[in-house]
N, C-alpha and C positions, 0 to 999 in steps of 0.2 A: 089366279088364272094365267097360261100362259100366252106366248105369244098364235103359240098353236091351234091353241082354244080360243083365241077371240079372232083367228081367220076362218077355222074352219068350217064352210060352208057359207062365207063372206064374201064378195066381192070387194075389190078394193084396187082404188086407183095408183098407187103407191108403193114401191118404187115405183118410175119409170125405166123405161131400157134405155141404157146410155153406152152409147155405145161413141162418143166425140163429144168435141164442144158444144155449148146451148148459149146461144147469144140473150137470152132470155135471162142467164144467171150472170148477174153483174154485181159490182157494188152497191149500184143503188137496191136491188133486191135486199141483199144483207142488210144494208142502214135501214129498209125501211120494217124488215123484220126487228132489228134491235129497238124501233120505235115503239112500235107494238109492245113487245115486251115492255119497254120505259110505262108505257101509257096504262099497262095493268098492276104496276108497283112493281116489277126487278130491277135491281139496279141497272144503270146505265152502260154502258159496252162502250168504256175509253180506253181499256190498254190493247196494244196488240195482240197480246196472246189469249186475250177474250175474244176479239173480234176475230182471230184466226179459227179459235176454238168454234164459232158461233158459224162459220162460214164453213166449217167443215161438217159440223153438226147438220145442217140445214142441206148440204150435199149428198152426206147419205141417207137422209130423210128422203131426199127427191127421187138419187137416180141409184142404179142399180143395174148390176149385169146380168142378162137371161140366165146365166148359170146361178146366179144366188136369187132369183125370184122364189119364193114359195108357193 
């Protein structure tokens, strides 16, 4: 199924329009996303380039420019 077919005719909160900063997206959001994860069995998010990876993932999970909304 693609991403296509599982919007179409969906609503869906996600992305948001990001259009600047979001004081809302901090450090402490990422750690306590990477807890979550710890707390379902994935490993832990100790090196940098995890924790970079995870905070970038989680970025554009959230937000999104009106021009790439679907």
């Amino acid at each position: 199924m693609s991403d296509t077919d599982l919007r179409s005719g969906a609503e869906f909160s996600y992305p948001l329009p990001h259009a600047g900063p979001d004081a809302r997206f901090t450090e402490s959001l990422v750690t306590s996303v990477a807890a979550v994860l710890v707390g379902c069995g994935y490993p832990r998010v100790d090196a940098s380039a995890d924790r970079a990876a995870l905070e970038s993932a989680l970025g554009a999970f959230l937000y999104n420019t009106l021009e790439k909304r679907i």
